[in-house]
N, C-alpha and C positions, 0 to 999 in steps of 0.2 A: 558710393554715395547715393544716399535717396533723393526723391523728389515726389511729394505726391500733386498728382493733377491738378492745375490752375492754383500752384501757392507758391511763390516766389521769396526767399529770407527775405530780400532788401526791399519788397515790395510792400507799403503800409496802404489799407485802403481806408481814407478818410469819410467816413459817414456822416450827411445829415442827421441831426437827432429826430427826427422826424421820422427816421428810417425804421422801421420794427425789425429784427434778429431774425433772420430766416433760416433755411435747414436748405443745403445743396445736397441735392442728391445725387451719388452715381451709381453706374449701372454699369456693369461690364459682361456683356454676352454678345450676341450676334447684331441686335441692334447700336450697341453703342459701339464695336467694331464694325460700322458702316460700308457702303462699295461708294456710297453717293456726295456728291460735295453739301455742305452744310446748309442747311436749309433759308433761305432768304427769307426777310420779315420775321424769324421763327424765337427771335431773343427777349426773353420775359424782363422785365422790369427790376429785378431783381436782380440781373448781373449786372457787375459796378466795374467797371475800366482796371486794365492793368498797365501800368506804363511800363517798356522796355526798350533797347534801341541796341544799336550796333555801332561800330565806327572803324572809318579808316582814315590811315593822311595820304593825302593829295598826293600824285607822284611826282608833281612841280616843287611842292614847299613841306617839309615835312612837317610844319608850322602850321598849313590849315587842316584841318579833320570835316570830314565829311562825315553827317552822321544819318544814319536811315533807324526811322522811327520803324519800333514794333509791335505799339501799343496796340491795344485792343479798345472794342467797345466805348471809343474817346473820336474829341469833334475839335477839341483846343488843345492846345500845349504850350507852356511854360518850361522855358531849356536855362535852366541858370549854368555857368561855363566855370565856376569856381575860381574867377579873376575878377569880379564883379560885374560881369558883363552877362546877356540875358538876350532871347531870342523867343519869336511867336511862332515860326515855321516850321511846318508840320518835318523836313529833313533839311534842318539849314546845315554850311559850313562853316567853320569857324576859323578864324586866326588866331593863334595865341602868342599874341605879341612879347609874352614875358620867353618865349622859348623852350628850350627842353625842362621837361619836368613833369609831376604826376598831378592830375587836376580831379577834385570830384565833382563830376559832372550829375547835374541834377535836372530830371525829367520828370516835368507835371502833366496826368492826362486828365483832362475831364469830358468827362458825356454833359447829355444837352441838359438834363437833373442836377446839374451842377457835381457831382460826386468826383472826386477827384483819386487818383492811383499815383504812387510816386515812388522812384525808383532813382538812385544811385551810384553811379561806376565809377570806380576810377580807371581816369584816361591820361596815359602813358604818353605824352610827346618826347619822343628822342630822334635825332637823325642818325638812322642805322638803317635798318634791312627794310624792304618793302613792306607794305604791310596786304595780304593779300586781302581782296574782295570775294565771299563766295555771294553769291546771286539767289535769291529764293531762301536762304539760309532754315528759314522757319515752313516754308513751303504754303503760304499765304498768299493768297490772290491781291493784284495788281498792287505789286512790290518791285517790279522789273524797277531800274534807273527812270527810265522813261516811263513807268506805269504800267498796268498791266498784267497779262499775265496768271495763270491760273495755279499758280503754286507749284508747279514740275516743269514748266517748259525750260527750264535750266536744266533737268535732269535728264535730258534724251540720249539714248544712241541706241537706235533701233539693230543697230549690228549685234551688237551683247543682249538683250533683251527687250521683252515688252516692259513700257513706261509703268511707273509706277501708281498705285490710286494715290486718292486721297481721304482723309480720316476725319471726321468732325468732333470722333471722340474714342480714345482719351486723348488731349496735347497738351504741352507743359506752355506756352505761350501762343497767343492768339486764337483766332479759331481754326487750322487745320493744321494737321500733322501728314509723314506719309508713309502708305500702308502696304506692306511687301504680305500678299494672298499666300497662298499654298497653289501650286507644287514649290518646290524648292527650285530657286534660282532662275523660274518663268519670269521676275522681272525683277529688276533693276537700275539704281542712278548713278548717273555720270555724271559727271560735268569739271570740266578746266579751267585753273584757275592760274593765275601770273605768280611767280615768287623768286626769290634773290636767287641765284646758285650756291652750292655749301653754305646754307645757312636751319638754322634748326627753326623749327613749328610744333605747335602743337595742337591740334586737332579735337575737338572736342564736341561731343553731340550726347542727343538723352535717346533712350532705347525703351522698351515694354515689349510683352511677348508673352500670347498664350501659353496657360499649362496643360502641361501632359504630353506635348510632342518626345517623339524616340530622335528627335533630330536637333532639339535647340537650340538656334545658333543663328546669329548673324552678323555675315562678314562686311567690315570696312576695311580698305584701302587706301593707301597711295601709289598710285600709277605714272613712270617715268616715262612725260609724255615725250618729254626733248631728246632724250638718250633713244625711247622706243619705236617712237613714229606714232601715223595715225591705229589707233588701238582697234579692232575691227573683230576680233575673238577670243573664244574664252582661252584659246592657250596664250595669246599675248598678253592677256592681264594677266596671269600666271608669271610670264618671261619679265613684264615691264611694274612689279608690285618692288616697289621700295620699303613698302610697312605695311603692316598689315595688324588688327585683332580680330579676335572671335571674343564677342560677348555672349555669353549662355543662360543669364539670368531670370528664368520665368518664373519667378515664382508669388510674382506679384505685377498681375496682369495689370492691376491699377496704378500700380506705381512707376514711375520711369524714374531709371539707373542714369546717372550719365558717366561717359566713360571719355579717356584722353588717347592719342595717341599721337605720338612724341616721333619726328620722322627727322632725316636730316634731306635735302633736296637733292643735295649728289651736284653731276653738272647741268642737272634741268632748271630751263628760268620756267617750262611749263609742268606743271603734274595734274592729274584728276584725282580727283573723290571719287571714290566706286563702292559701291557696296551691292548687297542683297543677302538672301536668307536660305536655311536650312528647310526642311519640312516643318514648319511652322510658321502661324500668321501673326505677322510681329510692325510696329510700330516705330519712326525714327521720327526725331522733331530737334531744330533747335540747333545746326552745327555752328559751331565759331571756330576762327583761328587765328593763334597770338603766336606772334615771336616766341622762342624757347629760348631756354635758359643754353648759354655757349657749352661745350666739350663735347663728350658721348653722350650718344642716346641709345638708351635702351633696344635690345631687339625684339625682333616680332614673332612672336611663338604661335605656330595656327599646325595643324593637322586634319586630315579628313581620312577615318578609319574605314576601308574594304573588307570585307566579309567574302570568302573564299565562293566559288562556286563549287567545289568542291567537297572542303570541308566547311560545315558551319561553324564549328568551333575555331577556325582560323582565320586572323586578321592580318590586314597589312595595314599599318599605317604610315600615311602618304605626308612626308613632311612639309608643309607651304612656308617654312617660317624663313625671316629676313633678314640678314646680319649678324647669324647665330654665328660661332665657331665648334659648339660641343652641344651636346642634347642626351639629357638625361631623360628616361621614361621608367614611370612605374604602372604596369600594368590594372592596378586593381586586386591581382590576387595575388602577393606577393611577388609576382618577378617581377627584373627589371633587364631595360639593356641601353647603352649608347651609342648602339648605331644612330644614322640620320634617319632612316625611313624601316626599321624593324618588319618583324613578322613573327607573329606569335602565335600561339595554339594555346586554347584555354582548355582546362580538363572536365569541366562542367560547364552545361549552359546555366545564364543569371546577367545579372545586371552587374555591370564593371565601370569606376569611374580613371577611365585614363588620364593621366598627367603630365605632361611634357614640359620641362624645364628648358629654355634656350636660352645659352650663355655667349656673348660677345669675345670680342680682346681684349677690351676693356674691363671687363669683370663683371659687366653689368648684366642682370639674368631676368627674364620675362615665365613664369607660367602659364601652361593651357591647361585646364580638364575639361571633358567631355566624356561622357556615359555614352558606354554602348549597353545595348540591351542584346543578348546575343539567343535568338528563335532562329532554330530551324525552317528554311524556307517553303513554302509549300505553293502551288499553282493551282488554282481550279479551272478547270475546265471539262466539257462535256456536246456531246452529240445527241440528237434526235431524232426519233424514224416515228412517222403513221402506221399504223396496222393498217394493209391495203381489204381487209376485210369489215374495220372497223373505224372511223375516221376520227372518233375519239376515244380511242386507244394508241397513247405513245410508248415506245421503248426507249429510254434515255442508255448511254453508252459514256463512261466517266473516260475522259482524260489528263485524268489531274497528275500531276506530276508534287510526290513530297509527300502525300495526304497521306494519314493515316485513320482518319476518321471522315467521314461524309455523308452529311445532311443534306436531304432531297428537302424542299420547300414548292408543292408545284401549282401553289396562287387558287386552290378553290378549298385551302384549310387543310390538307392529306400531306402529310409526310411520310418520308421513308429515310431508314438509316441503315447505309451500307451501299455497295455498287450492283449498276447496272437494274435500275428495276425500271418496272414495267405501270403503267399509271391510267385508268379508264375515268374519262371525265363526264357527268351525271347530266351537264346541259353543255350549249355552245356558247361562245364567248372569248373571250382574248383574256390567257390567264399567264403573269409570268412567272417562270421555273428557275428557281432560285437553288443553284450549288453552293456550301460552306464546307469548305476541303479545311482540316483543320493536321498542322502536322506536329511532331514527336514532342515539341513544346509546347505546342499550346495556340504557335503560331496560326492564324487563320488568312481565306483569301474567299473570293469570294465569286461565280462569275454566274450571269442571267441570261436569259433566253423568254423570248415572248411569244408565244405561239395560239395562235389563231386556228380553233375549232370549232368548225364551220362545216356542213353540207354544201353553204354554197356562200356567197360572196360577203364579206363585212368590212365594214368602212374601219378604218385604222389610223386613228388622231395618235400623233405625236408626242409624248410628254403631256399628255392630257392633265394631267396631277401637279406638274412643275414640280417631281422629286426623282428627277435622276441627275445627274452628276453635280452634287451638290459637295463634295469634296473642294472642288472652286467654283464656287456659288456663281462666277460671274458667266459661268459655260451652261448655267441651268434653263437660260431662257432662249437656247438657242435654236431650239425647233421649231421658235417664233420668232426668229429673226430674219428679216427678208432679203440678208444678206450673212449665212452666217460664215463661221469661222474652218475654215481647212482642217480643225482639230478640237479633240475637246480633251478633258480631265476626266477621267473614268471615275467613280469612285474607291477606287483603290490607290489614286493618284499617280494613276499612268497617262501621258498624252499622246491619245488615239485619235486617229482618222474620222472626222466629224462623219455620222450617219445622217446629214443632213444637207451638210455641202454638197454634193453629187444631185439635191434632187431638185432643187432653185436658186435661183439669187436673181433678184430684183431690185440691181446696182443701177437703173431710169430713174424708179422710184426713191429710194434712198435719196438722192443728189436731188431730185425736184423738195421734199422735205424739209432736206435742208437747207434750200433757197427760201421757202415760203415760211417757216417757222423757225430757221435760224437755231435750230436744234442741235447739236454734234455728233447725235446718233439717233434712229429710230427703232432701235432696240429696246424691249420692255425690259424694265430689270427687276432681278429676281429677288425675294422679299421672304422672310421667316414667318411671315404675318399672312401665310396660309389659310385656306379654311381648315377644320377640325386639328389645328394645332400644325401643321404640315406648312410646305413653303408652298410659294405662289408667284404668283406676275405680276407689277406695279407697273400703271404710267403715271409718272409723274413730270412729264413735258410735253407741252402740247404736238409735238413732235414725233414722239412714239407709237409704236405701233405693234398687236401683234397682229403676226402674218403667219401661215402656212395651207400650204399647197396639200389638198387631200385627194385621192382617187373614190370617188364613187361609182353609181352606174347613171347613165342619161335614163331619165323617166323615173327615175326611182321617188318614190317620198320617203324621207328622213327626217326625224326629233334632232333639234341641235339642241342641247343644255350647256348652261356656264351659270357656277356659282359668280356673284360681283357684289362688292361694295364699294361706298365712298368716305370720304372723311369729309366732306364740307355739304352743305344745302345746293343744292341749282348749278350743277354740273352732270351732264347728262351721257354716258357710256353710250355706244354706237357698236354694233356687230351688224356688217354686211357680209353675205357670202355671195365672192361674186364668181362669175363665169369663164373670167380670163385674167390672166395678171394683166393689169394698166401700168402704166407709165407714171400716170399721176391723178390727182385725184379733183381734178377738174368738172370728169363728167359727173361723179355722185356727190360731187359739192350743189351743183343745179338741181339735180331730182336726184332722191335715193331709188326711184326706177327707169337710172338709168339703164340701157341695153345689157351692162355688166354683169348687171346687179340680181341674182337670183330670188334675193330675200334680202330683205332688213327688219331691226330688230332694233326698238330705242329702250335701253335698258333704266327702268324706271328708277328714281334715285331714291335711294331707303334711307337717309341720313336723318332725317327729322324721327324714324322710328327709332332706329337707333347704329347709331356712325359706328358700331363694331361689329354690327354682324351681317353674314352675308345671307343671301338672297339665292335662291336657283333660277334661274329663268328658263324658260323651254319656248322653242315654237317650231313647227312644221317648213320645211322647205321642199320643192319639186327641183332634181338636180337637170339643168338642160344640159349638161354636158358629161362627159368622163370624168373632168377634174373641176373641183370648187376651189377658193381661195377662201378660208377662214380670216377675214380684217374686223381687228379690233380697233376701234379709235376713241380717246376723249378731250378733244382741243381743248375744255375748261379747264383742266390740271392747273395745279400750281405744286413749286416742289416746296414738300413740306406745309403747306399751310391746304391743299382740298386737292385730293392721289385719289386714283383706283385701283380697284386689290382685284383681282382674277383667281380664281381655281377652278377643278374637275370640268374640261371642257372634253364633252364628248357628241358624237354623231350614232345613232341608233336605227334600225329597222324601223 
C-alpha cells in the first residue's frame, strides 16, 4: 500500500476561496533527508492543517476512550463522537454511554487563518483485550501524556543502540518522522508497551528508504519482554522476537509503504517494538496498534544472507523467521532447498533475488525476498617510506588483500596504475594518497593516507574541508567537536577508532554551554551546503561550537583562512585562536584580549551581498605557545530561520 507525503484518503482540506491554488514542492536528497529537528518559525503560509488522532480505552471502563490528537499545523478543534455529542479539547476522553459498538469519530483542525483539516475514524468500543498505548507513535514533539518530549524519548535503550534522529522530511503525518543513518544497525527504537496475554495485534507503521543500497532492509519487531527479561543485547532480541518483517521496498524514496504485522502475545502482558535498518538510510513514521482478528496468525519470514570468507560465491543464509514449521527457498538461479538455514554456492557471480517462503501449522505462509549482489571481496591497503636522500620522494608498498587492479591517487594530480611505485612530489604541502584496490568483479575498496612534505615543520588542520567520513554524515564534524566520539564511520562504512578522541576533550567546557545556552550539544553539524559544492560545518544553535586543538611552533607567524557564510543580516561569526583550552568562556565574553586569547577575528557578515555565497577570510596570528585552539562561535544563530555555513579552514607559513 502507498502513501505519498502529507496526503491522507480520509483527510479533506477545506479552503478559503480567497485562498489561490499553489504548487507543494518536494525534494528528496540530502537536505530533505535532514540529521536536524525541524526548523522553528520556518512554516510558510501556505501549509493548511491536517487533523489526525489516535485512541485508546481506559483500562477502568472500556466505555471511555482517551484520545491523543495528531494534528498538525492546527490551534482549535472540533471532536464530534458520532452519538451526538461534541468536544473542544485539544485530547479529551470520552464516555460512550450507548456502550459496545463502532462510532465515526470526527476530528476538526483549524489554524489561526481559519483553514480547517478533517478527518474521520471509526472507533471500535467493545469490552475484550486491552487495548495497548505506544507513546510518541508519530515521533512528534511534546506528545508525551504529560507533554513533552522530543519525539524519541519513548524510543531509548542505549544497551542495543544509539537513539534514533529525527526527520523533518519526508513524514506521512505531522511534522517529524524517525530517521535510522547508515551503518546498518548503529541505531535503533525500543520501547514497551502493556498488552492482554494470548491475544492477537496488529502492528502497523509507514516506512521510505533510499535507493541503491546492496542492503535494503528494515527490520521491525516483537520482543517477549515477560517471557525474556530485561532485553540488554543484540542476541536477546534475537532469543526474545515473537514477530518479526523485513520490509525492502526502496524504490520510491518519496513515497512511504505502510506495512502490518500480525503477532500473537504468547504469555507476555509486556512486549517491545524494536526495530532498525540494513545499510541503508531509511525512514519510519506513524505506528499504530489494534486488536487482530482471533485464530492464527501468520508467521514471520526474515533472513540475513553471509557471504563466505572463503568462497565468494558461497552463501549461508541465517534463518530469523518466527512461528514457521517448514521453509521453502528459491535461490535466484534456479535451485532451491528446505532446510532452515541453507548454504549455497552460486556458479557465477551477479545479482540474485532470494526468497524464502515460511509456512506455520496452520497453513498459513508469510514471504521474504531480498537481493544479494554477490562481488568479490577486496581490501585496500598500503605502506609508506621517505627517501632518506630525498624528503619528497615516497615509495608506497600495497597491502591489499583481493585486488586485482590498483589505482594510486597521490593528491598533487599524478597517478600510477599497478603495485608498489615510487612518487616524487614538485613542492611541499600536505597531499593525500589515495588507494582504489578494485577486485575480480568489479568490487572496489578504498583506503587514504595523508602525508606531510616538509623540510621542516607544518601546521596540520584537521578535516579542514568537512569531507571525510561522510558515509554518516553525523561523524563528519568531528574533528571540531570539543568532545568527540571514541569512534567514527570510515567511509567505507566501517566503525573505527576516532583519530581524534585521543587528542582532546573539553568535557568543563561542553557542560558550562550547556548551562548558559541551554543547548543539548555544542557540536557543529555537518551540512551538504559546502563551499564549491562540497559539505561543510553549520551552527545553527547559539550553543555550538567548532573547536580543535592544533600544534604549532611558539613565535611562529601564521595565515589562518576560513571560507563563511550567513543566511540572515546582523549575525556576526567570531574565530578566536586561543592559547589554552578554558573552561568557559567567561574571560573572552569581557575582552576578546583576554590573556587566552592569541587572535580574534570578527567575520564580516555578507548577507546583504548575497546570503549564498561564501566569503574567505584570512588574517595573521603570532602563536605564544606550542598548541592553539581553533574556536568558532555565533551566539546570533537561529535554527533554520539565520545559520552559518563554514568551510576550507586552514593554517599556513
Amino acid at each position: 500500500m502507498k502513501h505519498t507525503v502529507n496526503k491522507w484518503v480520509r483527510t479533506k482540506l477545506l479552503l478559503l476561496t480567497w485562498v489561490a491554488a499553489g504548487m507543494v514542492a518536494s525534494c528528496v536528497g540530502d537536505e530533505a533527508f535532514r540529521e536536524e529537528l525541524p526548523d522553528s518559525n520556518s512554516k510558510a503560509d501556505e501549509v493548511f492543517p491536517e487533523a489526525n488522532f489516535s485512541y485508546a480505552s481506559s483500562a477502568d471502563d472500556f466505555m471511555t476512550i482517551n484520545f491523543t490528537n495528531l494534528s498538525s499545523e492546527a490551534i482549535t478543534f472540533v471532536w464530534e463522537f458520532g452519538d451526538g455529542n461534541t468536544a473542544t479539547e485539544e485530547d479529551p476522553s470520552f464516555t460512550f454511554a450507548d456502550g459496545e459498538g463502532t462510532y465515526p469519530v470526527t476530528l476538526t483542525a483549524t489554524d489561526g487563518n481559519g483553514i480547517t483539516g478533517t478527518t474521520t475514524i471509526d472507533v471500535i468500543v467493545a469490552e475484550g483485550p486491552f487495548q495497548p498505548i505506544i507513546l510518541e507513535p508519530g515521533f512528534e514533539d511534546d506528545t508525551l501524556p504529560e507533554g513533552g518530549g522530543d519525539g524519541r524519548d519513548s524510543w531509548r535503550n542505549s544497551d542495543l543502540g544509539g537513539v534514533i534522529q529525527i526527520t523533518g522530511s519526508p513524514v506521512t503525518f505531522g511534522d517529524q518522522g524517525a530517521k535510522l543513518p547508515i551503518p546498518a544497525g548503529n541505531r535503533i527504537g525500543y520501547q514497551e508497551i502493556t498488552v492482554d496475554p494470548d491475544t492477537n495485534y496488529d502492528l502497523r507503521f509507514w516506512y521510505t528508504m533510499l535507493s541503491g543500497s546492496s542492503d535494503a532492509r528494515v527490520i521491525v519487531s516483537i520482543l517477549g519482554v515477560t517471557e525474556s527479561g530485561t532485553i540488554t543485547t543484540t542476541e536477546e532480541v534475537a532469543d526474545a522476537t515473537i514477530a518479526s518483517v523485513t520490509v525492502t521496498d526502496d524504490s520510491e524514496p518519496d513515497v512511504y509503504v505502510q506495512q502490518k504485522l500480525p503477532f500473537n502475545s504468547g504469555v507476555n502482558n509486556t512486549v517491545a517494538i524494536y526495530f532498525t535498518n540494513g545499510d541503508v538510510e531509511a525512514r519510519l513514521d506513524d505506528f499504530t496498534i489494534d486488536i487482530g482478528a482471533e485464530g492464527a496468525v501468520p508467521p514471520s519470514a526474515g533472513f540475513t544472507p553471509e557471504q563466505s570468507e572463503i568462497d565468494f560465491l558461497e552463501y549461508t543464509f541465517d534463518n530469523s523467521s518466527t512461528g514457521a514449521v517448514t521453509y521453502e527457498w528459491d535461490f535466484g538461479d534456479g535451485n532451491t532447498s528446505t532446510e532452515e538455514s541453507p548454504t549455497h554456492v552460486y556458479a557465477v557471480a551477479g545479482m540474485y533475488p532470494v526468497t524464502l517462503l515460511a509456512t506455520n501449522a496452520s497453513g498459513l505462509s508469510t514471504s521474504l525476498t531480498q537481493s544479494i549482489e554477490i562481488l568479490a571481496p577486496v581490501t585496500a591497503a598500503f605502506t609508506s617510506q621517505v627517501d632518506a636522500a630525498d624528503y619528497r620522494t615516497f615509495s608506497f608498498m600495497d597491502a591489499s588483500e583481493g585486488a586485482e587492479m590498483l589505482l594510486w591517487e597521490f593528491g598533487d594530480g599524478f597517478q600510477f596504475a599497478g603495485a608498489d611505485p615510487s612518487h616524487t612530489y614538485s613542492e611541499d604541502g600536505i597531499y593525500t594518497v589515495t588507494l582504489t584496490a578494485t577486485s575480480i568483479t568489479g568490487n572496489t575498496d578504498v583506503a587514504t593516507e595523508e602525508l606531510v612534505v616538509s623540510d621542516g615543520f607544518v601546521v596540520q588542520v584537521l578535516n579542514g574541508t568537512f569531507d571525510e567520513f561522510t558515509v554518516n554524515t553525523g561523524d563528519n564534524a568531528d574533528a571540531w567537536d570539543m568532545t568527540p566520539n571514541s569512534t567514527v564511520v570510515d567511509n567505507n562504512g566501517n566503525e573505527i577508532p576516532s583519530p581524534y578522541d585521543p587528542l582532546w576533550d573539553n568535557g568543563a567546557l561542553d557542560s558550562w554551554l550547556e548551562g548558559a545556552y541551554g543547548d543539548g550539544s555544542e557540536q557543529a553539524g555537518s551540512t551538504s551546503d559546502g563551499n564549491n559544492g562540497t559539505r561543510g560545518a553549520k551552527l545553527d544553535e547559539s550553543g555550538r561550537r567548532l573547536y580543535q586543538v592544533v600544534t604549532v611552533q611558539q613565535g611562529a607567524t601564521y595565515t589562518f583562512s576560513i571560507d563563511a557564510r550567513t543566511t540572515a543580516a546582523g549575525i556576526t561569526s567570531e574565530v578566536f585562536l586561543l592559547n589554552t583550552e578554558i573552561a568557559d568562556e567567561t574571560g573572552i565574553n569581557v575582552s576578546t584580549s583576554d590573556s587566552a586569547v592569541d587572535a580574534y577575528y570578527a567575520i564580516p557578515n555578507i548577507f546583504a551581498t548575497d546570503g549564498d555565497a561564501y566569503a574567505t577570510n584570512t588574517f595573521e596570528f603570532t602563536a605564544s605557545t606550542n598548541q592553539i585552539i581553533i574556536y568558532v562561535r555565533n551566539i546570533d544563530v537561529v535554527d533554520g530561520v539565520a545559520e552559518a555555513f563554514f568551510d576550507n579552514i586552514t593554517i599556513t607559513n
